[in-house]
N, C-alpha and C positions, 0 to 999 in steps of 0.2 A: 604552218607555224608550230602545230603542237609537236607534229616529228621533231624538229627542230629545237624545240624546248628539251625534248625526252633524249635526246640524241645530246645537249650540249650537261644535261644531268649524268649522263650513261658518263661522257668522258673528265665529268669532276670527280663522280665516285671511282674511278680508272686511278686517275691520278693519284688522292688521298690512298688509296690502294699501294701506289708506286713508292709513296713516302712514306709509310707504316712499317714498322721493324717486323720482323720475319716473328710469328706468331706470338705478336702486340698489335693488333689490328687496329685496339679500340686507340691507339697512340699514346695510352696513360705514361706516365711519369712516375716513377721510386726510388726513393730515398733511403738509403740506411746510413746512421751514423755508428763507429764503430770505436771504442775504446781500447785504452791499455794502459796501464801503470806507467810501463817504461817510457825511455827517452826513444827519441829518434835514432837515437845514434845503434840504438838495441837491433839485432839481426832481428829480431818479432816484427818490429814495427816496419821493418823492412819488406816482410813477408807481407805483411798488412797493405803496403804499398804499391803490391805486385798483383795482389788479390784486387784491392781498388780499379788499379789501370785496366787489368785482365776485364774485370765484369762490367765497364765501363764502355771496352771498347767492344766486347764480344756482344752486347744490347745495341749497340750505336747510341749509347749516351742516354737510354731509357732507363736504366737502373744506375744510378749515382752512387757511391762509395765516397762514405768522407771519413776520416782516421784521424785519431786525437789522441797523444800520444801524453805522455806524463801526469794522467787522471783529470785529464783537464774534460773528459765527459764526465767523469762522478767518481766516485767509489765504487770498486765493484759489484757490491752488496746493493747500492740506489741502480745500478744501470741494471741487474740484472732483473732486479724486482718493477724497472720500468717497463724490461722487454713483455715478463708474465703480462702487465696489463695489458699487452700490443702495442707496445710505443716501436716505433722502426728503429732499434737503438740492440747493439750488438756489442760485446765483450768477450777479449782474451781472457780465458779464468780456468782455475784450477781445478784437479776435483774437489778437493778438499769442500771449497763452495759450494759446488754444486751436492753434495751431499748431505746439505740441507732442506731439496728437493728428494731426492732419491737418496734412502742413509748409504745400502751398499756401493754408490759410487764411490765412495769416501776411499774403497779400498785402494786404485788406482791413484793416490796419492802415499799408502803407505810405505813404509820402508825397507827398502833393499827387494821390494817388489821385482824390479829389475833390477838389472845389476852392471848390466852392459849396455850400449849402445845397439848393438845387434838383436837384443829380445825386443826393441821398441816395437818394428813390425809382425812381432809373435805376438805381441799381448794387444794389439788393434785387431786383428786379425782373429783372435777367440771368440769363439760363441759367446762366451758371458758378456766382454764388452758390448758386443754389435745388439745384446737382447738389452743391454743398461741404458746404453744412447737413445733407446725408444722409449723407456721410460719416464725420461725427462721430459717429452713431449703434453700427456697430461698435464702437466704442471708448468703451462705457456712457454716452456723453452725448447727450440729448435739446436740440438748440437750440427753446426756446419759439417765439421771436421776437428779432431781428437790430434793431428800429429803434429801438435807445433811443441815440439822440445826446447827445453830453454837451456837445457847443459845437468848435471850434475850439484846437486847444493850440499855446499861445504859450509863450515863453521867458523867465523869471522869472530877471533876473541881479541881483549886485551892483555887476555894472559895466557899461555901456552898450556894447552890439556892436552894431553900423549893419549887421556883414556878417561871412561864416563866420570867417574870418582873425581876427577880433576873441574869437573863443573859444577860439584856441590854448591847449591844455591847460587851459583851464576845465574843472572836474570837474560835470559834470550829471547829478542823478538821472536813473535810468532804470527802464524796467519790468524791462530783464532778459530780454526774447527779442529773437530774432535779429534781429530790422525793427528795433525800439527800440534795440539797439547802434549797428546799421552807422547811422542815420539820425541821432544824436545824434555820431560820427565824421564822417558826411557834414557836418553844422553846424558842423562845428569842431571840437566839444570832445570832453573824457574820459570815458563812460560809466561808473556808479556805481550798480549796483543796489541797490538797497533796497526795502522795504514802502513806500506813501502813508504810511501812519500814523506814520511815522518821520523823515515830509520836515522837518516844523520843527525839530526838536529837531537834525536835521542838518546844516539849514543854519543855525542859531544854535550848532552844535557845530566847523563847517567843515568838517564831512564831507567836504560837497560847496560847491559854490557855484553851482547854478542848478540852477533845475526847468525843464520842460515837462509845460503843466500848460492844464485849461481855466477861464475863468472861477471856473464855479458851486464846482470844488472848491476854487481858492484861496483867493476866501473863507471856505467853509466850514471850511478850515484853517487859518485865518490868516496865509499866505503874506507878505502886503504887509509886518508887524513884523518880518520877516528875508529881505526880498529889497528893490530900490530900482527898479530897472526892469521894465519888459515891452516884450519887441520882440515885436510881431504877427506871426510868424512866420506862420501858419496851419499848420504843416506838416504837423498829421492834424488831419482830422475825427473825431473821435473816436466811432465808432459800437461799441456795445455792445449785449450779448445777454444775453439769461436763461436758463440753459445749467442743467438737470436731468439725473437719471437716468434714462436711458431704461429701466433695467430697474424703477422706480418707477412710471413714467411708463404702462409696460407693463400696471401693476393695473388702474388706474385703468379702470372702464367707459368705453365706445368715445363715450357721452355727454359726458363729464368729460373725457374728451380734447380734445375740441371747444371745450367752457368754457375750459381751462385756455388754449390757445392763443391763441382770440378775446381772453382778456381779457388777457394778457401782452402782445398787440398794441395793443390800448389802451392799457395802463399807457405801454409805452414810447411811444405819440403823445404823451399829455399830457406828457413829460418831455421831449420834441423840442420839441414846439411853444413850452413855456416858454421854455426855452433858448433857443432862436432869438428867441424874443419878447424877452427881457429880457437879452439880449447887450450893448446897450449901456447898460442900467443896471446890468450888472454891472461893464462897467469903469469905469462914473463912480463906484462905492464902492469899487472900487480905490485910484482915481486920489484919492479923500477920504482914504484910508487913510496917503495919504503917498509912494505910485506915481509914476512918472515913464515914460511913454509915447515911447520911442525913437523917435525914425525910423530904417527902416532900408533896406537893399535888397535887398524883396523876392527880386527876380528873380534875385539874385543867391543865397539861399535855394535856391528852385527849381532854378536849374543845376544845385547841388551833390548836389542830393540824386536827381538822376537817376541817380546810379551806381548807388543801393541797388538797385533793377530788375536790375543788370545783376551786383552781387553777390552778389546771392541768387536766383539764379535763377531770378528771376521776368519778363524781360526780354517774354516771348512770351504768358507769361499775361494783361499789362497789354497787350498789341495785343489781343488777343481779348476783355478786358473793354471795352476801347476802340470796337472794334467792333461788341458788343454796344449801348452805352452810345451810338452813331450819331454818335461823334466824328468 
């Protein structure tokens, strides 16, 4: 009988065995919920939705992914400082934010940083980014992954500026950290922080009177029914990350760590390569929408915004990304 007992234990614990995901033994269950401003319709949240499926299927359904799309998890600002305390709760976000954690990240927000679509995998790829990302970690955030591009951000006015002087006291949305102040001052005009979520009604309220803004989200907010132009600006490349909690991040078997990262890197390629892919199909549905495409001077752009470097002291950091970057 006791054989018999020990022998019918040996083949429950066999089985439980057979049904446990490949280094998840104990069977546990995780959750992260994930944020983003934009709409669905945004190639971001796309990416979001690839990275979801991906780490969904690659666990067997032990690590859940759930995606919330139009700031329907918070503000960026409430989701990120929910992840610091270890809430299982993750966001697409700038640097510009995150360099409220760490100041120098602030600089991979600034302007004309890059310039091309091509330097994007040269400035991930620098020692100084890859030493920054780990900095964030002290200060409860885990960065998944840095490559999710959102396009190029132009300048969404009601009245046509060829060049800085032309935004004299124009009130321009802003994100509201320090790079996005001084660089929207460097252009001319009046910074005006606010939520994305609040840009139409704002500027159909006259809050303000211009955004900077890229592409994929103007449509998807419908910018073009309350603004009349877009000067090309380029002034940021808009690079964005997947920013979790690293004390979340920390459960997770040393397997699932590996998932979660791979595929966060994926999600944000397909959301780069769209964007880049259909950049200028997004401005000819601008330009249907009723848009009127400035010319302007550039270079004149460019000059201005060389101060920000030099007032926010990041004047030495941008020679050594430069240097890295084989300029």
């Amino acid at each position: 009988m006791k054989k018999m007992i020990a022998l019918g234990f040996a083949l429950l614990a066999t089985a439980n065995m057979a049904f446990a995901a490949p280094g998840n033994a104990d069977g546990k269950k995780y959750l992260l919920k994930v944020g983003t401003v934009l709409a669905e319709t945004d190639p971001l949240y796309k990416g979001l939705e690839l990275f979801r499926d991906n780490v969904m299927k690659r666990t067997n359904g032990n690590v859940e992914v759930q995606v919330f799309a139009s700031s329907q998890l918070g503000k960026d600002e409430d989701v990120i400082e929910q992840a610091r305390l270890g809430t299982n709760v993750g966001i697409t976000t700038e640097p510009g934010r995150l360099s409220a954690y760490y100041k120098d990240f602030g600089i991979f927000s600034a302007p004309y940083l890059i310039t091309e679509t091509s330097e994007i995998d040269k400035v991930l790829s620098t020692p100084t980014f890859k030493e920054m990302g780990k900095k964030l970690e002290p200060q409860g955030l885990h960065l998944l992954s840095f490559n999710w591009f959102q396009g190029e951000r132009h300048l969404f006015t009601k009245i046509p500026a060829a060049k800085p002087a032309d935004l004299t006291g124009v009130r321009i949305r802003s994100m509201g950290n320090p790079v996005a102040n001084a660089t929207m001052t460097a252009l001319g005009g009046k910074p005006v922080t606010s939520p994305w979520a609040e840009a139409y009604q704002s500027l159909e309220n006259k809050v303000y009177d211009a955004v900077e803004v890229h592409y994929s989200a103007a449509l998807g907010a419908s910018i073009a029914e309350v603004t009349k132009y877009i000067e090309k600006t380029g002034h940021f490349f808009l690079m964005t990350g997947l920013v979790i909690s690293q004390k979340w991040f920390e459960t997770l078997p040393a397997e699932y760590q590996k998932i979660v990262e791979e595929e966060a890197y994926n999600g944000g390629k397909l959301a780069t390569d769209t964007n880049i892919a259909k950049a200028d199909e997004f401005e000819k549905q601008l330009v249907s929408k009723g848009l009127t495409v400035n010319k302007i001077d550039k270079q004149a752009f460019i000059d201005a915004c060389q101060a920000v470097y030099k007032e926010l002291g990041f004047a030495d950091l941008k020679a050594k990304i430069d240097k890295e970057m084989g300029r």
